[in-house]
Each structure stands twice: as structure tokens, then as C-alpha cells.
C-alpha positions in Angstrom: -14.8 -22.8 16.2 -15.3 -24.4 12.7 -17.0 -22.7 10.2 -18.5 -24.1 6.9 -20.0 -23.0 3.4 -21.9 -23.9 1.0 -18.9 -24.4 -1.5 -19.3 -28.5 -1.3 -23.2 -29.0 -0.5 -25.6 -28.4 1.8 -24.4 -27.5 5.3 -25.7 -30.4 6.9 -23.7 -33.1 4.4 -20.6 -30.8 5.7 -21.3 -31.4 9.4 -22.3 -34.7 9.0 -19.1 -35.6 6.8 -16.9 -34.2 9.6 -18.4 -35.8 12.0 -18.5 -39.4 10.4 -14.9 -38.6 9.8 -14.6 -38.0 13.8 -15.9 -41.2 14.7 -13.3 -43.4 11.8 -10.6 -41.5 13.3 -11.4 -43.3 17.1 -12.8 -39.5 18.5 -15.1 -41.0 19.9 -15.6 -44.0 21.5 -18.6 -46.8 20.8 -20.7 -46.8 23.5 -19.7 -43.3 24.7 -21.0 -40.4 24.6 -21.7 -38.2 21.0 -21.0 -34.7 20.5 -24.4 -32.7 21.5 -26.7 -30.5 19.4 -25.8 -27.3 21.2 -22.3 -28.4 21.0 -22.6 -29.1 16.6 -24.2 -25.5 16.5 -21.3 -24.1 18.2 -18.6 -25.8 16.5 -19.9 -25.9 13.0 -21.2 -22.2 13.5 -24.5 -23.6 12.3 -28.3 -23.7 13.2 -29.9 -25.5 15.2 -31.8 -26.9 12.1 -28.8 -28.4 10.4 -27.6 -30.1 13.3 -31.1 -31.8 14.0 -31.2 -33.0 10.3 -26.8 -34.2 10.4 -27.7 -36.0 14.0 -31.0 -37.6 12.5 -29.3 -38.9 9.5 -26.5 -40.6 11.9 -28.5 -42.3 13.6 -30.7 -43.4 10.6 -27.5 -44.8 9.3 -26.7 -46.3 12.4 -23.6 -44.5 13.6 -25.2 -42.9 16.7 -27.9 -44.2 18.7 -30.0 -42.1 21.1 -31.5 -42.8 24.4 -34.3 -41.2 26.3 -33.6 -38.8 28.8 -29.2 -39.7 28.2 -28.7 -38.1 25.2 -26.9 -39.4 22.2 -24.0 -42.7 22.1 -21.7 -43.4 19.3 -23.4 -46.9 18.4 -22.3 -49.4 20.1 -19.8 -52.4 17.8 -21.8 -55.4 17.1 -20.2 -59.1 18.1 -18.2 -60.2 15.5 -19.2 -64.0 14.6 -16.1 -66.4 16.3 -14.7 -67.9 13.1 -12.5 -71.1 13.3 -8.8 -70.8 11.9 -10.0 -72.6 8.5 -12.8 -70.6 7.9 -11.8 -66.8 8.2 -12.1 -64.8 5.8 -10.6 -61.5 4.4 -11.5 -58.9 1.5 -9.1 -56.9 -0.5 -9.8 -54.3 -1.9 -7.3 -53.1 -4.4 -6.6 -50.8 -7.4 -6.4 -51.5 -11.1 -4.5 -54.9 -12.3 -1.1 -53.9 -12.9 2.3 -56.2 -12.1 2.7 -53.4 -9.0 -0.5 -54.4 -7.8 -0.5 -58.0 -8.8 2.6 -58.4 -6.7 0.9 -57.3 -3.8 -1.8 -59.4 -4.5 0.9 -62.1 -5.0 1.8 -61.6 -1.1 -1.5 -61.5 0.6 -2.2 -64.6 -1.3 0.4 -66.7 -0.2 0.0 -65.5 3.7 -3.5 -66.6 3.4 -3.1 -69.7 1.7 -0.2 -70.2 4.6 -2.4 -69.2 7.8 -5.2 -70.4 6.5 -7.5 -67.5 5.1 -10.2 -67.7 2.6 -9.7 -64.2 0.3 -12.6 -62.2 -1.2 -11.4 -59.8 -3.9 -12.2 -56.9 -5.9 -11.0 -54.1 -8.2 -12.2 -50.6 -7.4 -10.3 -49.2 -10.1 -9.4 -46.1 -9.2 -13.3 -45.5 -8.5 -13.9 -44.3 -4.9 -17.5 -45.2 -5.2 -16.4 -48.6 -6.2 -14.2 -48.5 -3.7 -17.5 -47.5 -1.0 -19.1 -50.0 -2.6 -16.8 -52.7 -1.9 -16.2 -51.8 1.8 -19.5 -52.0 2.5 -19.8 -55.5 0.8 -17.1 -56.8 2.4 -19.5 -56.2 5.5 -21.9 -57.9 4.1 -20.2 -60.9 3.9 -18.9 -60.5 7.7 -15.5 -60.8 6.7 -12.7 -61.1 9.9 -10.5 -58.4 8.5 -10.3 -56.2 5.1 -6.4 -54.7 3.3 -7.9 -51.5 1.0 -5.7 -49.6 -1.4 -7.1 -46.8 -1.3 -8.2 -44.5 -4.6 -6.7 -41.1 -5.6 -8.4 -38.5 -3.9 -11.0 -40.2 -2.4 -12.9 -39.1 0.7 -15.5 -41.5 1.4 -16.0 -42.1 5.1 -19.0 -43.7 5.8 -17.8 -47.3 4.9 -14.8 -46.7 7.2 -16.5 -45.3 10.1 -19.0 -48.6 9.6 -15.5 -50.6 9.6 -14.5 -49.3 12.7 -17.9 -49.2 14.5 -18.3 -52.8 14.1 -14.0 -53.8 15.3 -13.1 -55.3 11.9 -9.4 -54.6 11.6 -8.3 -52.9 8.5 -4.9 -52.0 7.0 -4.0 -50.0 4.3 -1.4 -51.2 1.3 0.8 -49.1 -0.2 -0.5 -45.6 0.6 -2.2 -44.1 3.9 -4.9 -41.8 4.8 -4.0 -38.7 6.8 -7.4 -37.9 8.3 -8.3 -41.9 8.8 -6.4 -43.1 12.0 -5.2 -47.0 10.5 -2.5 -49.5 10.4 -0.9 -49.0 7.3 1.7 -50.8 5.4 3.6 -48.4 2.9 6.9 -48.6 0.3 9.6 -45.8 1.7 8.3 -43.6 -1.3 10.0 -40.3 0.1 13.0 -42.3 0.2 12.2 -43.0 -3.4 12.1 -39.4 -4.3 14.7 -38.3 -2.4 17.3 -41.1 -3.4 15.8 -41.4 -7.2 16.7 -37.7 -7.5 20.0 -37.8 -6.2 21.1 -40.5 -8.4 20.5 -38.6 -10.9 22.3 -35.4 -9.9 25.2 -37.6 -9.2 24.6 -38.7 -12.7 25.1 -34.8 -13.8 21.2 -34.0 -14.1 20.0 -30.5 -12.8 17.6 -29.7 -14.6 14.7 -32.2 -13.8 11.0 -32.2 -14.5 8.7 -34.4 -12.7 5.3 -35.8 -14.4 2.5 -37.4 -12.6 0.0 -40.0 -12.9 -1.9 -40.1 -9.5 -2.2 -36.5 -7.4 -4.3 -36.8 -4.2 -2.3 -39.7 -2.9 0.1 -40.0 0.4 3.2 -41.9 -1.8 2.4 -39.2 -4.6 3.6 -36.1 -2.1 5.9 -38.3 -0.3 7.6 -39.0 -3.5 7.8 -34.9 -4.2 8.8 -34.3 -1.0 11.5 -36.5 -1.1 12.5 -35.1 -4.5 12.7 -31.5 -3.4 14.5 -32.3 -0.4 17.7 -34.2 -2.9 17.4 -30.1 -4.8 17.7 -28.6 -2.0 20.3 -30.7 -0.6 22.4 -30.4 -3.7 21.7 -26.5 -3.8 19.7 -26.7 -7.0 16.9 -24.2 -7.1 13.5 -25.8 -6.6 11.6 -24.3 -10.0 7.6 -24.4 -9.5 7.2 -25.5 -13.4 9.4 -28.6 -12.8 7.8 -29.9 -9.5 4.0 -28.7 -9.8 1.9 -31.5 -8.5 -0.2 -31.9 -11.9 -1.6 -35.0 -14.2 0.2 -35.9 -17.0 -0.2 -39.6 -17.4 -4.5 -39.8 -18.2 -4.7 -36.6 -20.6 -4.8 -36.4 -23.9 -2.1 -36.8 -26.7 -2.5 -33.3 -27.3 -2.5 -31.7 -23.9 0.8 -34.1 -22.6 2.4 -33.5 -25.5 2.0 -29.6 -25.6 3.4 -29.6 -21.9 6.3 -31.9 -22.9 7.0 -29.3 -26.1 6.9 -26.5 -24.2 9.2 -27.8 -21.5 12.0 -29.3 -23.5 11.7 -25.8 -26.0 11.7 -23.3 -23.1 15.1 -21.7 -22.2 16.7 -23.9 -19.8 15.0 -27.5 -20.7 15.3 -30.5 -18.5 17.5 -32.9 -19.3 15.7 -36.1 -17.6 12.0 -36.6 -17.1 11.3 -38.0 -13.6 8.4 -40.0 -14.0 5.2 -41.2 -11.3 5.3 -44.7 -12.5 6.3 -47.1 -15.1 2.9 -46.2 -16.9 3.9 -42.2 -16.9 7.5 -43.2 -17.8 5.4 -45.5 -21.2 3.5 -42.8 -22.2 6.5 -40.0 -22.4 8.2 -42.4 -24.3 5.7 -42.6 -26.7 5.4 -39.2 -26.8 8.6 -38.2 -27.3 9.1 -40.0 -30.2 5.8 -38.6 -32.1 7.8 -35.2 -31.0 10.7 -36.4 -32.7 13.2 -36.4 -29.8 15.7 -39.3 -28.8 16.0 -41.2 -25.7 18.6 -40.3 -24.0 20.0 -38.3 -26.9 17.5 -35.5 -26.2 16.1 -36.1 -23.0 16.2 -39.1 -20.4 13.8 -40.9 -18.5 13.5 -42.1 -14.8 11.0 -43.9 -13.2 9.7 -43.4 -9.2 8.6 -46.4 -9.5 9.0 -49.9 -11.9 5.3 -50.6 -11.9 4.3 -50.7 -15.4 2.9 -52.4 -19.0 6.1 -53.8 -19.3 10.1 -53.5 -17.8 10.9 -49.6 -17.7 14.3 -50.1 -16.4 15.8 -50.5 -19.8 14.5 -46.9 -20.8 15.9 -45.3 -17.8 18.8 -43.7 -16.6 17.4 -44.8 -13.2 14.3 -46.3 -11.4 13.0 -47.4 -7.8 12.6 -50.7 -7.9 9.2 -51.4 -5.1 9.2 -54.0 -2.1 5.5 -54.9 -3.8 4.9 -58.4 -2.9 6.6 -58.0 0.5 4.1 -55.3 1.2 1.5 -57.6 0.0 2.9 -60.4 3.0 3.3 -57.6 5.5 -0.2 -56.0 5.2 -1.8 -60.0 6.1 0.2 -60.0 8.2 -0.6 -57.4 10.5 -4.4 -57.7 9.7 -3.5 -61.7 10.8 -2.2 -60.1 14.3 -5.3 -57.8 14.6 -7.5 -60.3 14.0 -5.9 -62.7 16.9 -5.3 -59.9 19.4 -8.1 -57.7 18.6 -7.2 -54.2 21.1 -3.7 -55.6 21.5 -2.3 -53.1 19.4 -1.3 -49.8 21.4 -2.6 -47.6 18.6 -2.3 -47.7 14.7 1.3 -48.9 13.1 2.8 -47.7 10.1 5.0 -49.9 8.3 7.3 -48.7 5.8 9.6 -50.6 3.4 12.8 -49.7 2.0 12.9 -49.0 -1.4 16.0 -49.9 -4.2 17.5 -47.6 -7.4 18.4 -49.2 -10.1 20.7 -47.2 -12.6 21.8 -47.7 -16.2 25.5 -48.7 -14.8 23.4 -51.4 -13.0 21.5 -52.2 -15.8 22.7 -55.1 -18.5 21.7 -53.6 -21.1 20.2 -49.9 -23.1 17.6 -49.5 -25.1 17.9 -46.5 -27.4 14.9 -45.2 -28.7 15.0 -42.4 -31.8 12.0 -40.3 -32.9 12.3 -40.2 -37.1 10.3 -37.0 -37.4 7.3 -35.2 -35.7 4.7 -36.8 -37.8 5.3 -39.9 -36.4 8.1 -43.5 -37.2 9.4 -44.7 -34.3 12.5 -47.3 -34.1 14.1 -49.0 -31.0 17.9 -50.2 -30.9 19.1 -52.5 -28.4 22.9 -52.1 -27.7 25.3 -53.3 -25.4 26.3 -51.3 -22.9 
């Protein structure tokens, strides 16, 4: 039996969420049969009441349909329009405009422009209501297939459920959703962690703090996964104020820089900051040098990833270099092959990508940056290695 509370809105918005999240995961089939009323009131350990009003508003929304004296169907998927090779058409909807994400973009592009695809884009940026909003456009239009990056944290459903009510294949680029059942096309990102982490050790680092950018994501925990598995692996103790899952990247000067004094002034201080993303690994920099530390005299920097406002791996001792515009051509792809073989597919694929690390003894060069005092002067030295 699942119980619910009032801790995230009315009780029926609860049932109803859970239930629109049971019909995007493929619980129950369109034209099939729907859960019952008795059955909602004995599941969700609710009234009769709330599951008239969470029934009522499925079907409004056309999810559900009901039929006199049958009971209630999960609504049936409309006929998708036949579309001739030259005149499909696909939405992506990605995140933000970074080179990470322009490099997938980069890869869908040029398998559309190669099979033939016209490509409807937009930005949700970070936004998961944009991201709804988009979704649901991409409907609109009656595109043949739609690649989503999906936003931190978010738990919209209704958009997907609509997606999968009415058989328009969708993938998912560069992260996954654990409670949406899709095809998926991902970078090896606990791989990243994991290898990341034990270049470093093998670099003489034990003593490494991790700071984040993104929280609620699947290549976020893989990532930490990965990195805790290289401490354990090595025998170094897994400490809770060097791996908490927490923002850094996105607060203010003051907060990140607090954190980062506190850390490198406690009594056994990292020695390498083990950063999200190239836009984490900018912003440490930056504040390392108002602090008045060195890089790498004080403290290094590595980077889970090389997405960023410019090339990080000069500023590391290491970074994970991402397959981004091959999981850009993967991800069309596979929507291609849904699209031509719609049910083909034996159930949802996940494709994932090897990662590379790049070191400083791979690097050609080393950029030295020095702090001049706390108030503030910042130089950068380029040297030879």
C-alpha cells in the first residue's frame, strides 16, 4: 500500500502525479484497461473523493478515457501523420548553450542534414517548465520524434506521458531518467569519476574535495559514484565533507568562497579540487585567486568534465575529455531507427559512451595561475612544461 501527505500539495495532485508517471513508464497500456477507483483508494490510502477528482482530471487532460458500463482505458495513441523521408521532422530540446551542448547539437545536426531531417530547436535552460513547455510544443507541431536533455531536478510528467500516449519516439542525451522508462544515450560518466579520481591518486592526491554545479541529475551521481568507488578502491577513507552532493558553482562569491576557505584552512586540507564541469572548475579558479592561493602551488584543479567558457585542461592536473558530438550522432540516430521501426525495439536501450582523461603529462603546456593577496590582483604565467 502507498501512502501519501500533504508535504507536496493536495492529495489528489500526488495521486494524479503518480499515476501520470505510471502511464510514461509503459504500466499501462493504451487502449487497456486503467487502474480502478476502488483500486486508487486502496493503493494511495485515500478517499474516495480524491480519487474521483485525480481520475476526472485524467481524463480531462486526455490520458484516460471512460466508457459506459466498461470502466476506465488509458487513452488510446492517436495516428501519427505518414511523413515522406524529406519532410520529417524532429525537436530538440536541450540545455543552456555551452561548447558541451553545442557539440551535441553539432551531431544531431549533421545526422539530420545526412538522413534527411528538418530540426526544430529550443533552449529550456535549465528551466523545467520551459522544458514542459517545449515538449508539449513539439506536439504541437506533430514532430516524428523529439531528443530532450533533460533539466536538473526536474519532475514534469505530463508532457512525457502525452509523448508516449501518442507513439512519438523520444531519447534522452546525455543524462537519463530513472522513473521515465526511455531510450537514452549517455557519456560513461561513472567511468568519469571513477577513472578521473584515480588519476589523481596515482598522481599522489588523497585528499580530494569534489564541488558541484548540477545535483538532481543521473551523470551528477554517476560521476560520485564512480569517485567513491576509485577511494575505496585505493583504501582512502570516504570523508562526508569532501563528497557531499551540494551546489557550489551558482551561489554567491561569498557563500563559495567561505566553503572553499574553510576547506583549504581545516586540518587536513585537500590538495586538488575535483570539479562538476569546466564552468565549476572557472569559477574556483577565480576564487582562489581573490583568496590569494596559487594554482597548483596551493591547491590543484581537475575537471569531470571539459565543458566550459573556455579550454580547462590547461588549469588542470587532469580532466575527462566528453564523446559530446558523438552523443549528439548516436541520439538521431536511434530516434532515426525508432522512427522507421516504430515497436521494433524490444524495450528501452541505453547507450553509453566511453569517456577519455587527459593529464598534465598529456598536456603541452601549464598554466600557472598566482593569487597576489586576498583583496584581489590576479596574474597568469604560461610555462613550458
Amino acid at each position: 500500500m502507498t501512502s501519501t501527505s500533504n508535504a507536496d500539495g493536495p492529495l489528489y495532485q500526488q495521486v494524479k502525479r503518480d499515476l501520470l508517471a505510471a502511464i510514461a513508464a509503459g504500466e499501462y497500456a493504451p487502449g487497456r484497461p486503467f487502474v480502478t477507483q476502488r483500486e486508487i483508494c486502496e493503493r494511495f490510502n485515500v478517499s474516495h473523493a480524491t480519487a474521483v477528482r485525480a481520475l476526472n482530471e485524467l481524463a480531462a487532460e486526455g490520458h484516460v478515457v471512460r466508457r459506459r458500463g466498461q470502466g476506465t482505458f488509458v487513452a488510446e495513441r492517436p495516428p501519427h501523420p505518414a511523413a515522406d523521408t524529406a519532410d520529417r521532422t524532429i525537436a530538440c530540446v536541450l540545455q543552456f548553450q555551452g561548447p558541451h551542448v553545442g557539440q551535441i547539437l553539432a551531431g544531431i545536426e549533421e545526422v539530420c542534414a545526412e538522413l534527411g531531417y528538418r530540426l526544430f530547436l529550443s533552449h529550456s535552460e535549465g528551466d523545467p517548465a520551459r522544458e514542459e513547455k517545449a515538449l508539449l510544443q513539439a506536439l504541437e507541431h506533430q514532430v516524428d520524434g523529439i531528443i530532450v536533455y533533460p533539466a536538473d531536478g526536474t519532475d514534469v510528467l505530463s508532457p512525457y506521458a502525452e509523448v508516449r500516449r501518442r507513439g512519438v519516439p523520444l531519447i534522452m542525451v546525455d543524462r537519463y531518467r530513472p522513473d521515465l522508462a526511455n531510450d537514452a544515450v549517455v557519456a560513461d560518466n561513472f567511468a568519469a569519476g571513477r577513472d578521473l579520481t584515480t588519476a589523481l591518486i596515482d598522481a599522489g592526491h588523497r585528499t580530494i574535495a569534489t564541488l558541484w554545479d548540477e545535483t538532481d541529475v543521473t551523470s551528477v551521481r554517476d560521476r560520485l559514484a564512480g569517485h567513491i568507488q576509485a577511494l575505496r578502491e585505493h583504501d582512502i577513507p570516504v570523508r562526508q565533507d569532501l563528497t557531499v552532493l551540494r551546489r557550489y558553482h551558482g551561489q554567491s562569491d561569498e557563500t563559495r568562497r567561505t566553503l572553499l576557505a574553510e576547506l583549504l584552512e581545516g586540518p587536513q586540507p585537500p590538495t586538488v579540487l575535483l570539479c562538476a564541469n569546466g564552468y565549476t572548475l572557472a569559477t574556483a579558479a577565480e576564487d582562489l585567486i581573490a583568496l590569494g592561493r596559487e594554482i597548483p602551488g596551493d591547491v590543484d584543479l581537475a575537471g569531470m568534465d571539459t565543458a566550459g567558457p573556455f579550454n580547462v585542461l590547461p588549469l588542470t592536473a587532469a580532466a575527462v575529455s566528453l564523446p559530446s558530438r558523438e552523443m549528439g550522432g548516436r541520439a538521431m540516430r536511434l530516434l532515426h531507427e525508432r522512427i522507421s521501426e516504430p515497436g521494433g525495439a524490444a524495450g528501452p536501450e541505453l547507450v553509453v559512451l566511453p569517456v577519455t582523461v587527459q593529464t598534465r603529462q598529456s598536456a603541452m603546456g601549464h598554466l600557472q595561475v598566482i593569487g597576489t593577496g586576498r583583496s584581489a590582483g590576479r596574474r597568469a604565467e604560461r610555462r613550458a612544461k
